[in-house]
C-alpha positions, -999 to 999 in steps of 0.1 A, spaced: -549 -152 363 -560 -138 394 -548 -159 427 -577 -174 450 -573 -156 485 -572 -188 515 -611 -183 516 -615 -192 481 -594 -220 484 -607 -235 512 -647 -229 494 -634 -249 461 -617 -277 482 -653 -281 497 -671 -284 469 -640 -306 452 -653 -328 489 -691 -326 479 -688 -336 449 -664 -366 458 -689 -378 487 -718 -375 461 -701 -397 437 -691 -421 461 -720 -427 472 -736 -429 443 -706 -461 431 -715 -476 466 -747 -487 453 -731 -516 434 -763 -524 412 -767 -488 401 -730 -487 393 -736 -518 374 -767 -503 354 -749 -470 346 -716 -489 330 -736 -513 313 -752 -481 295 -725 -466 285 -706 -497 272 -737 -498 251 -741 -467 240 -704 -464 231 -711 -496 206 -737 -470 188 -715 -443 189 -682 -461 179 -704 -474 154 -719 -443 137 -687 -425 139 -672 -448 110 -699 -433 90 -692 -399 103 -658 -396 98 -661 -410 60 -692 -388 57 -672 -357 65 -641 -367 48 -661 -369 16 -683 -338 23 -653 -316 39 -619 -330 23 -614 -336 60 -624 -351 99 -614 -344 131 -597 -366 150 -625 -363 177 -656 -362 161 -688 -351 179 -722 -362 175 -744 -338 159 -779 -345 148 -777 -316 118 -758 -341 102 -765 -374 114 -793 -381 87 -775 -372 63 -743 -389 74 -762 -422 76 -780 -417 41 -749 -410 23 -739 -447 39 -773 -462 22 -790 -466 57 -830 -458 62 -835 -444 92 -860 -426 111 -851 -389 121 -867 -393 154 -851 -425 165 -820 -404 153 -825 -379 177 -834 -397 204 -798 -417 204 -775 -383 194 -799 -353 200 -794 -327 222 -829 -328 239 -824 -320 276 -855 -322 293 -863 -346 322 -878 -377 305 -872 -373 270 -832 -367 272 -816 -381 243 -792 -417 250 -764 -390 243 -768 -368 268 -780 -394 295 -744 -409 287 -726 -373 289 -746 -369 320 -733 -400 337 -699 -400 322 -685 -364 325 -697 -358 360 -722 -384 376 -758 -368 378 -779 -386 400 -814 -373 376 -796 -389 353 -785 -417 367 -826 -422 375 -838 -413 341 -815 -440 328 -833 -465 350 -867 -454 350 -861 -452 308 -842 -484 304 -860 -505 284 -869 -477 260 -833 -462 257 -821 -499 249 -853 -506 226 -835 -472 206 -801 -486 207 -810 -518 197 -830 -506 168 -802 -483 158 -773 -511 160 -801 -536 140 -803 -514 111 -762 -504 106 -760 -543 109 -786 -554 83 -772 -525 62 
């Protein structure tokens, strides 16, 4: 691997800086910190939740599972009908798609979003979208718990 030269050190360490003082910022608003671990808490009840199904889904399909399985939607329907649930498609996708544009992201990747790096259009989206994104989650979490 090639060695950074003083000048490309000191350029990462600043934008190691920005990124810190964004982030900070962001956790110094207490109610928006509040908002964005409330979502994820929530969100991780959904995915704990459906990755049960997944991993016995893919054991049966596959002979195997990962130990970290990842949310797919090419086999989330079918995943959750081998398990005997109905379940729209779109609601679905809206929880574990991959849909990325502003206003229509899926739950999953507002939570990557806000998890793996704090995005502030994120961060909005989730509050601008709450009641929605929750209305989805709840619906998901009613139907695995009706069964």
């Amino acid at each position: 691997m090639k060695e950074l030269t003083e000048l490309g050190k000191m350029r990462l360490r600043g934008n190691v800086n920005k990124e810190f003082e964004k982030i900070e910022k962001i956790y110094q608003n207490k109610s928006l910190t509040e908002t964005l671990n409330k979502y994820k808490n929530y969100f991780n009840l959904c995915e704990s939740t459906y990755k049960v199904i997944l991993r016995d889904y893919l054991i049966r399909k596959d002979g195997k599972a990962d130990k970290y399985l990842k949310l797919d939607m090419r086999q989330a329907p079918a995943a959750m009908k081998f398990a005997g649930y109905v379940i729209d498609k779109e609601l679905l996708s809206r929880m574990f798609g991959s849909e990325e544009k502003r206003g229509k992201c899926s739950a999953k990747v507002l939570r990557d979003r806000v998890t793996h790096s704090i995005d502030e259009k994120a961060a909005e989206e989730i509050v601008q979208r709450e009641k929605a994104l929750y209305k989805d989650m709840d619906a998901f979490l009613d139907i695995v718990r009706r069964g």
